[in-house]
C-alpha positions as CSV (number, residue, x, y, z in Angstrom):
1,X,2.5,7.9,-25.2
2,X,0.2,6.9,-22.3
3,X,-2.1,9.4,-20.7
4,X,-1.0,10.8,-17.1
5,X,-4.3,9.8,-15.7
6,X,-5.8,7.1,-17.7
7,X,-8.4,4.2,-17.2
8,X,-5.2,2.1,-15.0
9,X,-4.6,5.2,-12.5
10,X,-8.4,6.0,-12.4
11,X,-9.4,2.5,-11.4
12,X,-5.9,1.7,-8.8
13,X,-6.9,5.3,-7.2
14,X,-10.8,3.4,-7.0
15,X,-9.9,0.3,-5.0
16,X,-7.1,2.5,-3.5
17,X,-10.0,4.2,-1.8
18,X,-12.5,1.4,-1.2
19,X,-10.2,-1.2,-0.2
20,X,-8.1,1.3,2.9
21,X,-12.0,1.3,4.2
22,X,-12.7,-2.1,3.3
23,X,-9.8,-3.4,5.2
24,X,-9.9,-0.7,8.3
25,X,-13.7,-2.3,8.9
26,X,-12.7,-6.3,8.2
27,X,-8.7,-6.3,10.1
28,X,-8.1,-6.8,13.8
29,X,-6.4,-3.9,14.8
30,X,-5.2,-5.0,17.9
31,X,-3.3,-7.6,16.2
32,X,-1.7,-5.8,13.2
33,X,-1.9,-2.2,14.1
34,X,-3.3,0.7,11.8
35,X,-3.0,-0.9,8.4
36,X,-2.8,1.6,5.3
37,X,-2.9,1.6,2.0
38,X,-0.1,3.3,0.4
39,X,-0.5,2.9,-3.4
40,X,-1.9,0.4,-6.0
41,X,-0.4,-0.1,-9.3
42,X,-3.1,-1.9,-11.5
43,X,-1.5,-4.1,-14.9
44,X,-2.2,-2.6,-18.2
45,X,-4.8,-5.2,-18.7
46,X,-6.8,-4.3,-15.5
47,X,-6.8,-8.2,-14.7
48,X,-4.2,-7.6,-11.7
49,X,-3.6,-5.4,-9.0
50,X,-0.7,-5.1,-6.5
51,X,-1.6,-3.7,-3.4
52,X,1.4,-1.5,-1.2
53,X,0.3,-1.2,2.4
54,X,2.2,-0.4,5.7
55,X,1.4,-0.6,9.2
56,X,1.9,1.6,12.5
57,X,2.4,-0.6,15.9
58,X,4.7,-1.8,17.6
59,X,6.1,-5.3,17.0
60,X,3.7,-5.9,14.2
61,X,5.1,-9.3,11.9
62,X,5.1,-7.6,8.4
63,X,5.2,-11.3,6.9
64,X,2.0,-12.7,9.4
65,X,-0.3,-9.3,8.1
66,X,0.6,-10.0,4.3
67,X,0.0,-13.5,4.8
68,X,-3.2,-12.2,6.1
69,X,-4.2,-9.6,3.2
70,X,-3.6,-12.3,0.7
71,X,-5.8,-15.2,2.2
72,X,-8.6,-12.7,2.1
73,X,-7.8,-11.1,-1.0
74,X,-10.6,-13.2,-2.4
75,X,-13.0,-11.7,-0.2
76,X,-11.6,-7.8,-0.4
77,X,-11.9,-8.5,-4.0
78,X,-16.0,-9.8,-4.2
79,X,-16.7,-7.2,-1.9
80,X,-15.1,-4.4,-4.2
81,X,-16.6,-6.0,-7.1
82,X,-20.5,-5.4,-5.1
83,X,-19.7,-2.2,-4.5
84,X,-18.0,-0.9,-8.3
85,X,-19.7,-0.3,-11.5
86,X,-17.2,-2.2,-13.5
87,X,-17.2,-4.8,-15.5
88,X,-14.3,-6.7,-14.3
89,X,-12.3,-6.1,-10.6
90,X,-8.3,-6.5,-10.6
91,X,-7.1,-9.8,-8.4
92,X,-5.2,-8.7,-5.4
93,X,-2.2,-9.2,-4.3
94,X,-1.0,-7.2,-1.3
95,X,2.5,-6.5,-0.9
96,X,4.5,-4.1,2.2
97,X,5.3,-1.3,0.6
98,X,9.1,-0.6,2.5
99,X,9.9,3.0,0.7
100,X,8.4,5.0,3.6
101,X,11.3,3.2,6.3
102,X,13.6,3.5,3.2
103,X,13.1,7.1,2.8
104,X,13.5,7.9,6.5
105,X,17.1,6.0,6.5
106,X,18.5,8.3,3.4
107,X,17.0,11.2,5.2
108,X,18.9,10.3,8.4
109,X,22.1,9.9,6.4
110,X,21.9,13.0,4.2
111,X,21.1,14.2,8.1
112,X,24.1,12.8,9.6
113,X,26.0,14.1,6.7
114,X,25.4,17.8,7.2
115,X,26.0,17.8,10.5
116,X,29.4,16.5,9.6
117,X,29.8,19.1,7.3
118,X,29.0,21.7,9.6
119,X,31.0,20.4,12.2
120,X,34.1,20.6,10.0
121,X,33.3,24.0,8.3
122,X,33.8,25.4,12.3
């Protein structure tokens, strides 16, 4: 049975960390708005790492910014190697996390449903 917090969660929540500053600094903000990174789930080997992030701005193209996060993956990923004690850093590969937008549409529609209910119970 594996551990609640073990080595994998110890390290994603360590490039979780580095890399939301890393890319705050290195992005154009103008361009692709507040960029954050939402989780990272690092494989069992610690060889790979997918990276969730979302964004806040207006008419921001999801697929143009995680075009962008990948091409410098390379470069997120030697600069959080410099910074890291361990032996080996995860490669990244950034993906848009959609499960905030996701949860806000079930909450509108458990929403929408209780005000039916109400409505009907009058």
């Amino acid at each position: 049975m594996p551990k609640e917090f073990g080595r994998n969660r110890r390290v994603a929540d360590l490039i979780q960390r580095d890399l939301a500053g890393l890319i705050q600094r290195e992005m154009d903000s103008k361009r692709f708005g507040l960029i954050t990174v939402s989780m990272v789930d690092v494989g069992p080997d610690l060889l790979n790492a997918r990276v969730f992030v979302t964004n806040l701005g207006d008419n921001v193209d999801r697929e143009a910014l995680i075009i962008a996060l990948n091409k410098r993956a390379g470069h997120f990923r030697h600069v959080l190697a410099q910074h890291s004690q361990r032996r080996t850093t995860p490669r990244l590969d950034f993906v848009f996390d959609t499960s905030i937008e996701q949860g806000s549409r079930l909450s509108a529609l458990i929403d929408s449903v209780q005000i039916k209910r109400d409505n009907e119970s009058e």
